[in-house]
ZAMARGU-4260 file (C-alpha; in steps of 0.2 Angstrom, whole numbers, plus 5000, padded with zeros to 4 digits):
<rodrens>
0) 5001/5032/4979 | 5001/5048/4966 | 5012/5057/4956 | 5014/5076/4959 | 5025/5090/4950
5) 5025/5107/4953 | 5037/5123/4944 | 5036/5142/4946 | 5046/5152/4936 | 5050/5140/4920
10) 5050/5145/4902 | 5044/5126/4900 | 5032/5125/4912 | 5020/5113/4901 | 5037/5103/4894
15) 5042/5101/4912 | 5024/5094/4919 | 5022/5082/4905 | 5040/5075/4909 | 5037/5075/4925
20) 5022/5064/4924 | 5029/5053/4912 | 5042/5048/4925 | 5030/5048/4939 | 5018/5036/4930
25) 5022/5022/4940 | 5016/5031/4956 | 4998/5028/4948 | 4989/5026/4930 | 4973/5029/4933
30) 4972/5046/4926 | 4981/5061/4924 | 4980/5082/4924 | 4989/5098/4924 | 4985/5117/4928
35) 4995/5131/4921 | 4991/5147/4931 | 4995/5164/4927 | 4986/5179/4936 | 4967/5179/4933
40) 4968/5162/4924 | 4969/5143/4928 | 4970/5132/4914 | 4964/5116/4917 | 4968/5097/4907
45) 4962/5079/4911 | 4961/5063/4905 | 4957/5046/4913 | 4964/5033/4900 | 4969/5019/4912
50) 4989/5016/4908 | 4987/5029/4892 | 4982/5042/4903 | 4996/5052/4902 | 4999/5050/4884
55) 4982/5055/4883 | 4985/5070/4892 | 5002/5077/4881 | 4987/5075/4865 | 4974/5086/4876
60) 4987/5099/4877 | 4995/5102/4861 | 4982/5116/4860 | 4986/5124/4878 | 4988/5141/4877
65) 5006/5149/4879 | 5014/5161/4891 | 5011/5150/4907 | 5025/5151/4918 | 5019/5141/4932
70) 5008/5123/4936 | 5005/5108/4943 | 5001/5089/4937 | 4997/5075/4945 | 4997/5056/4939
75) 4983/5047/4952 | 4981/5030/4959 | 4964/5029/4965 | 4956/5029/4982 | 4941/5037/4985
80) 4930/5036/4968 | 4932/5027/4953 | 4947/5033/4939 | 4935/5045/4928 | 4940/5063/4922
85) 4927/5069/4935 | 4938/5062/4950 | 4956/5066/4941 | 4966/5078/4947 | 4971/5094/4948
90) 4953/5100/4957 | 4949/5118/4958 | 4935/5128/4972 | 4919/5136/4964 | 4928/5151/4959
95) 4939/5140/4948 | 4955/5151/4952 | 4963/5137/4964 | 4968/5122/4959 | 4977/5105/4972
100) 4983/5090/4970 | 4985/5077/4982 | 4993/5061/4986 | 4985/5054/5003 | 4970/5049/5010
105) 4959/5063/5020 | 4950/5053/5033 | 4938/5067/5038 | 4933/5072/5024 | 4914/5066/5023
110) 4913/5077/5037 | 4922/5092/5031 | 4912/5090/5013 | 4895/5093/5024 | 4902/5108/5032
115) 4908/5115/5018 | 4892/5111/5006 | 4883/5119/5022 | 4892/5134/5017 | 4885/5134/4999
120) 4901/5125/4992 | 4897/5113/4977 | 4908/5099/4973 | 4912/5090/4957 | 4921/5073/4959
125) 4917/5061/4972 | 4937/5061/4978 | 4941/5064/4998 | 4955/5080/4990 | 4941/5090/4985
130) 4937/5096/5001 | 4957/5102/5001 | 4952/5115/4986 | 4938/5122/4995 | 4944/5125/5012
135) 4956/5134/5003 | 4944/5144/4995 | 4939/5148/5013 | 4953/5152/5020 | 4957/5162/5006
140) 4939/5171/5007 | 4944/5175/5024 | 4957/5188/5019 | 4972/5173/5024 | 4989/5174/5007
145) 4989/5155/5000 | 5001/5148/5013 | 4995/5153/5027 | 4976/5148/5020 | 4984/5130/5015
150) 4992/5130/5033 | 4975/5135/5041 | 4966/5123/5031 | 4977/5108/5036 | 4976/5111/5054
155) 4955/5103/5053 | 4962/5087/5041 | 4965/5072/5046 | 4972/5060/5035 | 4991/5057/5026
160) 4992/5070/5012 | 5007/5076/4999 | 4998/5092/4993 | 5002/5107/4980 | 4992/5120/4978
165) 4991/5138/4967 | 4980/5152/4965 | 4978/5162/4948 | 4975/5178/4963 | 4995/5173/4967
170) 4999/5166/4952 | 5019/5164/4955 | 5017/5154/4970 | 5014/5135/4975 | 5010/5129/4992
175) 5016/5112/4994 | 5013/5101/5012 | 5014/5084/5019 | 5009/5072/5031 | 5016/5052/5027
180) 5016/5055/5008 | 5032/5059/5001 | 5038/5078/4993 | 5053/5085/4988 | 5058/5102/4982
185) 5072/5106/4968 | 5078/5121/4964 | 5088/5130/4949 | 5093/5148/4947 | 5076/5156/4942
190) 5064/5140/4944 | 5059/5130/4958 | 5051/5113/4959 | 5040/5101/4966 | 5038/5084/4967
195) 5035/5067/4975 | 5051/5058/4971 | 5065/5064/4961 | 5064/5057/4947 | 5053/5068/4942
200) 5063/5084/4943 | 5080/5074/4942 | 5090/5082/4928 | 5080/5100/4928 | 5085/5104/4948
205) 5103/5107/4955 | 5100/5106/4975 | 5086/5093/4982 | 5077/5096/4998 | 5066/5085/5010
210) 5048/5089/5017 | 5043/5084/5030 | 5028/5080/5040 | 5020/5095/5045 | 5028/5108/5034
215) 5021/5120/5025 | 5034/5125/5008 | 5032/5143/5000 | 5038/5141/4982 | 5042/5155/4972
220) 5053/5158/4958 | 5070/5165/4967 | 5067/5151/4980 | 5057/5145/4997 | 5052/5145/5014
225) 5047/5134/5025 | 5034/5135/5040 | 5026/5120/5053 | 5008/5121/5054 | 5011/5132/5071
230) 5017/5143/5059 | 5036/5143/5064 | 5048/5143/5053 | 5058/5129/5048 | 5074/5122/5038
235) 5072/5107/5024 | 5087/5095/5026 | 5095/5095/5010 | 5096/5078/4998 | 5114/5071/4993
240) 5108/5064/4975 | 5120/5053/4964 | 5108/5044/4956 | 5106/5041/4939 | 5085/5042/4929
245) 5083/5023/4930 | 5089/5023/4949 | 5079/5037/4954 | 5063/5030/4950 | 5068/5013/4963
250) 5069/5030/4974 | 5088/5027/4976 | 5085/5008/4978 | 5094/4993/4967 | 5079/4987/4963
255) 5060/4987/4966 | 5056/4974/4977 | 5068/4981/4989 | 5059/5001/4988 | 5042/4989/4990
260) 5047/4978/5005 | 5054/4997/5014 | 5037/5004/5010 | 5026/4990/5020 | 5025/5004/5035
265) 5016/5016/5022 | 5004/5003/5015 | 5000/4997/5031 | 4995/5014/5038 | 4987/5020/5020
270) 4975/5003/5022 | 4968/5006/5039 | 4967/5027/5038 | 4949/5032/5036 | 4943/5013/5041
275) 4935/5018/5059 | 4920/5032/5063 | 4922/5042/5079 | 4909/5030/5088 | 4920/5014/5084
280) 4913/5008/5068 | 4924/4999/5056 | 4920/5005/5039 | 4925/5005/5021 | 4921/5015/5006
285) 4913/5001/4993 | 4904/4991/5005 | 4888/4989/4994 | 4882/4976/5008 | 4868/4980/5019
290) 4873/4977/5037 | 4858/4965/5039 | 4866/4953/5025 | 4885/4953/5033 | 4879/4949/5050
295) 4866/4937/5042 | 4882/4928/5034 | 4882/4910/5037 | 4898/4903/5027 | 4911/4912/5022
300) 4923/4905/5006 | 4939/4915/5000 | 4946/4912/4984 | 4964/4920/4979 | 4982/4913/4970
305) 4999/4912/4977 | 5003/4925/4989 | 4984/4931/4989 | 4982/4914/4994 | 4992/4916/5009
310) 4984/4933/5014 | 4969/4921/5015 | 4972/4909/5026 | 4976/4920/5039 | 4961/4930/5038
315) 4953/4912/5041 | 4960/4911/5057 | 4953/4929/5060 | 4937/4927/5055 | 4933/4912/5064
320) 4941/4916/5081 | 4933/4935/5079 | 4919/4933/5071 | 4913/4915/5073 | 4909/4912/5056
325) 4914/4894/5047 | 4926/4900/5032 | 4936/4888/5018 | 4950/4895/5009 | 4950/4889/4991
330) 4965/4890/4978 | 4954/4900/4963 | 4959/4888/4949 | 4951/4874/4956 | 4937/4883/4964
335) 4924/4883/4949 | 4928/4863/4947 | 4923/4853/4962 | 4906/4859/4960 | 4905/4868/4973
340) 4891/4872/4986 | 4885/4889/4989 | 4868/4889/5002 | 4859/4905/5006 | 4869/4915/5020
345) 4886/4911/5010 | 4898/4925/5008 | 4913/4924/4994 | 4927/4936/4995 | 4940/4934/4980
350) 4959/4943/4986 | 4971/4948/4971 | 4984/4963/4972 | 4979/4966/4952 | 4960/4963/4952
355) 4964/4957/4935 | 4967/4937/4943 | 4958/4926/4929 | 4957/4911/4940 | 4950/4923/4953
360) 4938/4932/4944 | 4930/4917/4938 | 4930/4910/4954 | 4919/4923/4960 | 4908/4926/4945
365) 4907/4907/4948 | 4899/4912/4967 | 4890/4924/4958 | 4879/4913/4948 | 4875/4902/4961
370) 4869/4914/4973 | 4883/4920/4983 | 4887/4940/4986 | 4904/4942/4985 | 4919/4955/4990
375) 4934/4959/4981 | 4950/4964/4991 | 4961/4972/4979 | 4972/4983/4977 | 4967/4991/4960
380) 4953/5000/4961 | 4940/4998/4945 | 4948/4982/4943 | 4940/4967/4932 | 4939/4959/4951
385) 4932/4976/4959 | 4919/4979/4944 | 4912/4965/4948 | 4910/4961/4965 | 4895/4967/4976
390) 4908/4978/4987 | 4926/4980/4987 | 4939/4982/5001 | 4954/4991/4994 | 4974/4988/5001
395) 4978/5007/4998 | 4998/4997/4994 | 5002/5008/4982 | 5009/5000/4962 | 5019/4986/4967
400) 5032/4983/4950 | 5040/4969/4958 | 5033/4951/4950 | 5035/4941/4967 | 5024/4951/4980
405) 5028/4962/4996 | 5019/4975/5004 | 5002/4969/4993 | 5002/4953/5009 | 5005/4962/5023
410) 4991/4974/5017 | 4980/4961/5012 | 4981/4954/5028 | 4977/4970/5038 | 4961/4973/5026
415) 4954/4955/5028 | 4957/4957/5047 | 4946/4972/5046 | 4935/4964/5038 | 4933/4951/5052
420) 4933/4965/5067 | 4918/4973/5057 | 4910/4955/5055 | 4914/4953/5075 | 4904/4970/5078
425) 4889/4965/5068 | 4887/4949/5074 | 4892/4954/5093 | 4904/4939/5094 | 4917/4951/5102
430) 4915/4964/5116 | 4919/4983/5108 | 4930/4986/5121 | 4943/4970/5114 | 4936/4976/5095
435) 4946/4991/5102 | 4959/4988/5106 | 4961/4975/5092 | 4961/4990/5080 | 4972/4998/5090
440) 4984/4984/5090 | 4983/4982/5070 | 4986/5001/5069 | 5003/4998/5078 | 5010/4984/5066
445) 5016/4998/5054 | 5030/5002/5067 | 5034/4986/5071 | 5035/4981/5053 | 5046/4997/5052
450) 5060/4991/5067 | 5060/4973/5060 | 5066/4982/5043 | 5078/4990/5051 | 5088/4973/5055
455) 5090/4968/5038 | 5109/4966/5039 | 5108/4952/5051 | 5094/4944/5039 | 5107/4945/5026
460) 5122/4940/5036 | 5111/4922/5039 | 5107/4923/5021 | 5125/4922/5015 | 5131/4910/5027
465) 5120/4898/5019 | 5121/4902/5002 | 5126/4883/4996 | 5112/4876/5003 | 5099/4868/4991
470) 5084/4861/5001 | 5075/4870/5012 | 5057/4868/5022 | 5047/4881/5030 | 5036/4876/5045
475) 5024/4884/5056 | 5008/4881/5067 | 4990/4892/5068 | 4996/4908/5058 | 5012/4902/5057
480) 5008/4890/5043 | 5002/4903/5030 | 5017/4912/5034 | 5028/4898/5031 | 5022/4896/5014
485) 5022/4914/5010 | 5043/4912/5015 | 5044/4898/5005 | 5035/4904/4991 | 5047/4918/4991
490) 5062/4910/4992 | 5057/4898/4976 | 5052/4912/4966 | 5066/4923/4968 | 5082/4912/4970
495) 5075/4897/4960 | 5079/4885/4974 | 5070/4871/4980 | 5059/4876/4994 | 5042/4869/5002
500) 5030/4877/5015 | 5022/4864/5028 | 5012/4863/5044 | 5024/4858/5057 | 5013/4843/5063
505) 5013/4836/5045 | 5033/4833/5046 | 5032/4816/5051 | 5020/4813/5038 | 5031/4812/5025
510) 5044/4828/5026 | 5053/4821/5038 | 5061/4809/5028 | 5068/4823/5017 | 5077/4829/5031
515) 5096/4826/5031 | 5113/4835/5035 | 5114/4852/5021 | 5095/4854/5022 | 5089/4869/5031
520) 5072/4873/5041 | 5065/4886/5042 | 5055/4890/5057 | 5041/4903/5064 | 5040/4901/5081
525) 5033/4919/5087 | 5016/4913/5094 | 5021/4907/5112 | 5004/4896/5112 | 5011/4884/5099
530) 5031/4886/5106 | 5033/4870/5114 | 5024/4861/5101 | 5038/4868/5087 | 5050/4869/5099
535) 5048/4845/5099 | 5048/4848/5079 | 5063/4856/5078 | 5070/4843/5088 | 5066/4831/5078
540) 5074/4840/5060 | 5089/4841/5072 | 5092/4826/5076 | 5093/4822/5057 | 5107/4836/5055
545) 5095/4848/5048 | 5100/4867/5047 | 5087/4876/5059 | 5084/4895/5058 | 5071/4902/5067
550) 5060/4919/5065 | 5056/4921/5086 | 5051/4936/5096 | 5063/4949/5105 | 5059/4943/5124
555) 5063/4923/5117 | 5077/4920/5126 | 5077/4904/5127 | 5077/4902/5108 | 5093/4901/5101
560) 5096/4882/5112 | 5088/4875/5098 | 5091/4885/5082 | 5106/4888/5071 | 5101/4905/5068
565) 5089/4919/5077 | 5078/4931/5063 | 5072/4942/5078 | 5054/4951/5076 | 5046/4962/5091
570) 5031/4952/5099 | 5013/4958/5093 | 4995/4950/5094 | 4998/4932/5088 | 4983/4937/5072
575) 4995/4950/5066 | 5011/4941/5067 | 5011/4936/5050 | 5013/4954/5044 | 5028/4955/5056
580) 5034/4939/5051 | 5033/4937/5035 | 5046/4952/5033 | 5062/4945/5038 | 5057/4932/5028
585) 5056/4942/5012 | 5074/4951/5016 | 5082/4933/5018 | 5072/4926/5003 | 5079/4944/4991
590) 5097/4941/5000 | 5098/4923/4995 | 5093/4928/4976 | 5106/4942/4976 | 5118/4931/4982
595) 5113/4921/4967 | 5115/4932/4954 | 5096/4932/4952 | 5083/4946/4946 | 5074/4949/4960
600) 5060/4961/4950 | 5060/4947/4935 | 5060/4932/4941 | 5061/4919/4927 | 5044/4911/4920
605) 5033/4922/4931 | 5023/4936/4928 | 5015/4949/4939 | 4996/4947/4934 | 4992/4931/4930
610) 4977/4933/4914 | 4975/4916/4906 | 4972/4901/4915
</rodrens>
């Protein structure tokens, strides 16, 4: 997730990009850039100063040279190589007239870097948008105008991509595309924009415009036009925009969490892109352990808090049933205190959104010391977490603002079940042809994630119906349990009511007694395997005048016999039902809060990163 702003034709051009990216900067802090291009020259700027970088970039221009009336800037949340000036953006070809930026992933683009350095092309940064500036160059080399040598160019990438791009040889022109990643275009009489959400451009445009996938803009000073990547011309739909600044930036949201749970889809699909070579390999770009040593593993031991806590139990389930390795889950903060025993063969993978996870990062430098190599999944890159692991897997979520946590599970979920399907390959614990379709299936969760969204007014509808209750318990069985507690763990952070998470076997050890008219269950019941096993739970809670809700699948007919009220989800592979879930879970847990009054990005007494133990 990156910032990118674009303007031809303004006699602020330099004022406009450094705004721009100022409003942006929740879209990534990694580093920041701009290029001002006027014909025969492009002016570049850089810095990479963590969450200082664009005020360090304003100081690294207060001695740009005038009379620019055209650029680009971009604000970058890393992926491929670590935040450093050589890997921020813009990135220009070997002539040093062109100049992109990109928000996105290329998935081919190991390949297309050997063809082009085949070619004679030399690269600076280790980033996969590099290669965008140079086939470019080629296209461009080739006799091809700047859109139709961006157009050409993107018809051999694969990936997602939000791209803008200028030439000092066409100075008063930007190319902008996209593929998944947002872009917009603003115009204003004389000046036309670009950029990846509105804030950006908000009170400098009059009209808004949408891109969409596979289209190719032309932006020029009087205006634009629009081509597919056939080359056929095409119309933008035009935005209805009564936002105000603050609003804008939620991307026309009330509030965060609400734009975060909407974007699970995208962080899903950015987290698997680029994860899978043509022969079937499952791969990932920090693995800095040998393939002898991971199918070697004899233990593995995960380590997270709260909702990364969560993520990790299911990839226990994962990993044993896939790959056939033991696994323990630990809470981080207790890890480093029972002493515990790491044997040659063991494995520690510590999972925090942040990477900056205290409790986490000495849990791991904990395994460290006494022999184990360890994974970071985060979803920072050069995080504390990530600097000091032997390899790191990262979620590709995208800033998550919000303090109680959304897309970062679903997408922690999806990298540790990687993980497990590349442990299965090594080890040979599963046939490729069900690693296959395995992938497959995880690659089509986005989409189910996506419909189940679409049904958050009968989320809510249950939601306010039981707005007066106070006590509620959420059960589950296999997968379903960590997806319980994630429910419940939501619904205590964010409406401040009383809420437990419990394996549905342990209610008559204890909860049951709990259980009285007023108090509602909460139940997930999507894994037809442990149905009838829930299905005698529930009875029981009822028979005490419990409340029961139930999330159950589309072709669960039979369902709503036991339960007060249906959550509906579309059926998937039983490991990759938490990410389907856990979301109408997260819509009823932000209902109830609203209903409440409460502040569902600042919840009170939590914070987002958790640095002191």
């Amino acid at each position: 997730m990156c910032g990118i702003i674009g303007v031809v034709g303004s006699n602020d051009t330099l004022g406009t990009l450094l705004q721009g990216l100022a409003r942006l900067e929740y879209r990534g802090y990694d580093s920041a850039g701009i290029a001002l291009v006027r014909p025969g020259q492009t002016w570049r700027a850089r810095c990479a100063s963590g969450t200082e970088s664009v005020a360090a970039l304003r100081v690294e221009c207060e001695d740009a040279p005038t009379g620019f009336r055209s650029g680009i800037g971009h604000t970058r949340w890393a992926t491929h190589g670590a935040p450093e000036a050589q890997n921020a953006h813009p990135h220009l070809d070997c002539s040093g007239a062109i100049a992109i930026i990109h928000n996105g992933i290329i998935e081919n683009h190991t390949e297309l870097r050997g063809q082009l350095e085949a070619k004679g092309h030399i690269f600076s940064s280790v980033t996969d948008s590099e290669v965008l500036a140079h086939l470019v160059e080629e296209s461009r080399a080739a006799g091809l105008d700047l859109m139709e040598a961006v157009r050409a160019s993107l018809l051999v990438v694969r990936g997602a991509f939000a791209l803008a791009v200028m030439d000092a040889n066409e100075a008063d022109v930007i190319v902008a595309a996209r593929r998944i990643s947002p872009l917009v275009v603003g115009t204003a009489p004389g000046v036309t924009y670009i950029a990846s959400d509105v804030p950006a451009i908000l009170d400098r445009a009059s009209a808004f415009y949408a891109v969409d996938d596979d289209e190719v803009v032309r932006l020029a000073p009087e205006g634009f036009r629009v081509i597919d990547l056939e080359g056929v011309p095409v119309r933008l739909h035009q935005l209805t925009i009564d936002w105000n600044l603050e609003t804008a930036e939620k991307g026309g949201y009330d509030d965060f969490m609400t734009k975060e749970i909407n974007e699970q889809p995208d962080a899903l699909r950015a987290t698997l892109l680029d994860r899978r070579r043509r022969d079937g390999t499952i791969t990932f770009d920090e693995m800095r352990i040998s393939d002898d040593e991971l199918r070697d593993v004899k233990r593995v031991v995960l380590v997270a808090a709260g909702t990364s806590h969560h993520a990790a139990l299911v990839a226990k389930y994962a990993l044993e049933r896939w790959a056939r390795i033991g696994v323990d889950v630990d809470i981080a903060s207790e890890y480093r205190y029972r002493d515990p025993i790491v044997e040659i063969g063991t494995l520690v993978i510590g999972v925090s959104q942040s990477g900056e996870t205290i409790d986490t990062i000495q849990a791991m430098r904990e395994a460290k010391r006494r022999g184990a190599r360890v994974i970071a999944i985060s979803n920072i890159v050069d995080s504390s977490l990530a600097r000091e692991a032997d390899a790191v897997i990262y979620t590709r979520a995208g800033l998550e603002v919000s303090v109680a946590s959304t897309k970062a599970f679903v997408a922690q979920v999806a990298a540790l079940e990687l993980l497990a399907l590349r442990l299965a390959q090594l080890r040979a614990t599963l046939p490729p042809d069900d690693i296959d379709a395995l992938f497959l299936g995880l690659k089509a969760v986005g989409a189910q994630v996506k419909t189940t969204l679409e049904r958050r007014s009968a989320v809510a509808q249950v939601a306010a119906e039981l707005i007066g209750a106070r006590d509620f318990f959420f059960i589950g069985r296999h997968v379903g349990y960590p997806t319980a507690l994630e429910g419940a763990l939501k619904l205590k952070e964010l409406s401040y009511l009383h809420a437990e998470g419990y394996p549905a076997g342990e209610l008559k050890h204890g909860p049951l007694a709990l259980i009285e008219p007023g108090v509602v269950v909460v139940a997930v019941v999507t894994d037809r395997a442990m149905r009838e096993k829930i299905l005698s739970n529930l009875a029981e809670v009822k028979a005490r005048g419990a409340t029961v809700v139930v999330v159950a699948t589309d072709d669960d007919e039979a369902i709503g016999a036991v339960a007060d009220y249906v959550l509906r989800v579309p059926a998937t592979e039983p490991m990759f039902s938490p990410m389907v879930d856990i979301v109408p879970l997260q819509i009823f847990a932000y209902s109830m809060a609203r209903g409440l009054g409460r502040n569902v990005d600042r919840p009170r007494n939590l914070a987002k990163t958790v640095t002191v133990e």
